[in-house]
N, C-alpha and C positions, 0 to 999 in steps of 0.2 A: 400341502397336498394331504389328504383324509386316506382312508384305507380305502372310501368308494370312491375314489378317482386313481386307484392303483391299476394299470394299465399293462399288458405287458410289455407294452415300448417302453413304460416309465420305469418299469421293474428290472426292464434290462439295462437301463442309462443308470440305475442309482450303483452306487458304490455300496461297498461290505457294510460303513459304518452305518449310513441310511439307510440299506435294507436292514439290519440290526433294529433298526428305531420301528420300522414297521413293523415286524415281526413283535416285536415286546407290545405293540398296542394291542395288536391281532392277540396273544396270548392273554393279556388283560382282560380283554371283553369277553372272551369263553372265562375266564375263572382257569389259565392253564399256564402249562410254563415254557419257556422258546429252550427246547433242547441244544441247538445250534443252526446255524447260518454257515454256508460253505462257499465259494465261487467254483464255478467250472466251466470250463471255454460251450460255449455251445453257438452254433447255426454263426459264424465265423465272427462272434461276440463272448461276453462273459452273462452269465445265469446266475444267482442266487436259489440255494437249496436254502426253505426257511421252515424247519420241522417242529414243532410244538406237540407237549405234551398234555391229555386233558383226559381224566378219568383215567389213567391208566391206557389210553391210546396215542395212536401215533396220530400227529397230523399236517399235512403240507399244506403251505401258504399259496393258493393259486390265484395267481391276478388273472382281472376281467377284462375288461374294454372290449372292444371292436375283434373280435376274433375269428380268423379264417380257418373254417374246418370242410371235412368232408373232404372226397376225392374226385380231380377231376380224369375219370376212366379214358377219355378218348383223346387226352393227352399221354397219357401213360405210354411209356417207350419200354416195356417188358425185353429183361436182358434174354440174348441167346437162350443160355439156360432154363429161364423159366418159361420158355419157348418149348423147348427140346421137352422139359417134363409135360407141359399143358399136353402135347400132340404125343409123345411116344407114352406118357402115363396115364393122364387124367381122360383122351379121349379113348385111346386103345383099351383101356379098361371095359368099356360098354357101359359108361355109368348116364346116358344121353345129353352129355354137359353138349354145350354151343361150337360151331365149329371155332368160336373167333372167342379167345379167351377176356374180350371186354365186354362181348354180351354177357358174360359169365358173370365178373367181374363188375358190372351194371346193375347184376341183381342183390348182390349181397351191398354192395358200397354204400352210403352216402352220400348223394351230390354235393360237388362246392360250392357253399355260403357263405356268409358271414353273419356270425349272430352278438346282438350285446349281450355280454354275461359280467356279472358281479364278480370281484372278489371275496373268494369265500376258503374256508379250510375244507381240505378234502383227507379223508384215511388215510395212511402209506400202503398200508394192508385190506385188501376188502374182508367181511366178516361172511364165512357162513350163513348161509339162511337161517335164521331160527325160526319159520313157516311158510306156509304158503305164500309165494309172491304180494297177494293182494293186502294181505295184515300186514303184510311190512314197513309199510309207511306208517301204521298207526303206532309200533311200538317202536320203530328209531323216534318218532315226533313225543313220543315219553321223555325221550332222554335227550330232546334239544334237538333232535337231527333228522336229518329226513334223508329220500332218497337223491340220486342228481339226476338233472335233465341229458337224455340224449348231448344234447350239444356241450354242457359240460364235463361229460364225461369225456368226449372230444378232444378237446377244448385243452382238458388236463392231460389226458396219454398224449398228444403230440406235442403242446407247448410250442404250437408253432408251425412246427415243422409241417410241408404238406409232403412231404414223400408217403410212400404204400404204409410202411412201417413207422415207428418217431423213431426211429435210427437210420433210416434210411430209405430205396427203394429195393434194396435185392437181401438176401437171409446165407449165413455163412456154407458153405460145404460141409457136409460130413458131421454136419451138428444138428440133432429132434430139436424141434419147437417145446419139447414135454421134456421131464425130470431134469436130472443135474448133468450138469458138465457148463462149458463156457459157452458163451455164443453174446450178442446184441441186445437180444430181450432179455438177458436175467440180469443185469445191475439194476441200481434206480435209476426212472426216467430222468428228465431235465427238472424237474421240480421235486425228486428225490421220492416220487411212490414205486412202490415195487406193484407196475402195473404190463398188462399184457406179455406176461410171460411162460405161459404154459398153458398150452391148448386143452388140457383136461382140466388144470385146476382153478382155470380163472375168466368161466360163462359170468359175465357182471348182471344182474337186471341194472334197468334204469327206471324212470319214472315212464318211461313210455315200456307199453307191454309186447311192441313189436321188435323193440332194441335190447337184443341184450349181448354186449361189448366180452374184449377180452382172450375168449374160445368159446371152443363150439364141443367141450366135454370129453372132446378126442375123434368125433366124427368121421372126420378127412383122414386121419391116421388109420384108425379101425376099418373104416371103408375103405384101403387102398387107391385116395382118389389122386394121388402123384406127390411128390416133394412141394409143389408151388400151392398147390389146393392145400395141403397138412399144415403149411407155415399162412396160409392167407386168414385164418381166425386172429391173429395177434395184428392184422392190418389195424390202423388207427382207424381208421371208417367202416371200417366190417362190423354192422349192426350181427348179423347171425342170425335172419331172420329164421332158419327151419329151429334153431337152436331158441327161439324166443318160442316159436309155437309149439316144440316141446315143454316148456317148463311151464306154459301157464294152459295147457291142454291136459287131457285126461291123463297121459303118460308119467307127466312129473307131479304129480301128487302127492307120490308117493317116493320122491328123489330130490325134493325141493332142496334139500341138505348138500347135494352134491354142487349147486351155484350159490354163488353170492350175492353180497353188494356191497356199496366202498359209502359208508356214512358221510355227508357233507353237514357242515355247520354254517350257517349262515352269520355274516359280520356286519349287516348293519341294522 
């Protein structure tokens, strides 16, 4: 089996020593080196972390195949709690969200699909803007990289999972989506990127300019729009769309600094 036929059903049946072998091909063909390979129980199996080093960056090995992304809203069984904040927060506030928080929820999401996507290496860390959204494709494709597709950006923060979150469907008590302390979203994902974890610090663009992944720069926080709306930017399918037409609208022009985006390497 080739690194284009690495799948994730096949990624999650190989053993340490076979993922090992794929990972050192993946690092060959960039010119980089396989920092390490780790197992960890994931979605009631085991996952390979495969991080390679290249230029001085970090980078995850994310298999492609047959991948189901996006959320399906009108299945979503929303616990009590993000019940009680949608109606005593989000709507009592006056902010004119929907009375039913999956019309709400409908607008920001994803639908569920399934898209083919490549095995490719993705950042651990997204980088800073260094301009305007729209140059940014031309100076990652300098240096071998480009932006990822909506779907793979997907694709990689859930690794699978379809719950609201890639750690699950509900967000701990008494812990911000933003800075330090513990909570679900600050480890690394199942594929070892430190993604979706802070609503301010991490609006991704994608290659589409209506999607941009991650958070939503603190929005939901700063606007008082309830505990379930403040933690709903780190959703794995929450594109952000007000958060897209700020950044590539008049307003972020001059903020472009404050979002990123997480450089992909293509492998074949």
């Amino acid at each position: 089996m080739s690194l284009a036929d690495l799948t994730l059903a096949r990624w999650r049946a190989l053993d340490t020593a076979a993922a090992t072998r794929f990972a050192e091909e993946a690092a060959r063909r960039v010119d980089g080196r396989l920092l390490r390979v780790e197992a960890a129980p994931h979605l009631g199996g085991t996952l390979h972390r495969a991080v390679i080093e290249r230029a001085g960056e970090r980078y995850a090995l994310i298999p492609g195949g047959e991948a189901a992304i996006g959320f399906d809203v009108d299945a979503w069984q929303p616990a009590p709690e993000q019940l009680v904040s949608y109606r005593e927060e989000s709507l009592a506030g006056g902010f004119g969200f929907d009375e039913d928080p999956r019309v709400h929820l409908a607008q920001v999401m994803t639908p569920p699909r399934t898209a083919a996507l490549p095995a490719v290496l993705m950042a651990v860390e997204p980088r800073e803007l260094p301009e305007l959204p729209a140059l940014v494709p031309a100076l990652l494709a300098e240096q071998g990289l480009r932006v990822p597709e909506p779907d793979e950006w997907e694709h990689a923060c859930g690794a699978g999972a379809g719950t609201l979150f890639r750690w699950g469907d509900g967000f701990p008590a008494g812990v911000a989506p933003y800075g330090a302390g513990d909570g679900p979203h600050r480890p690394p994902n199942a594929f070892g990127l430190h993604i979706a974890f802070d609503v301010y610090d991490t609006a991704e663009m994608t290659s589409d300019p209506g999607s941009v992944y991650g958070g939503d720069g603190g929005e939901a926080v700063c606007g008082g729009y309830g505990t379930l709306l403040e933690w709903l930017p780190l959703a794995t399918a929450n594109r952000n769309p007000s958060t897209a037409e700020f950044l590539y609208g008049p307003e972020g022009e001059g903020m472009f600094e404050d979002f990123g985006v997480r450089p992909v390497i293509d492998l074949d």
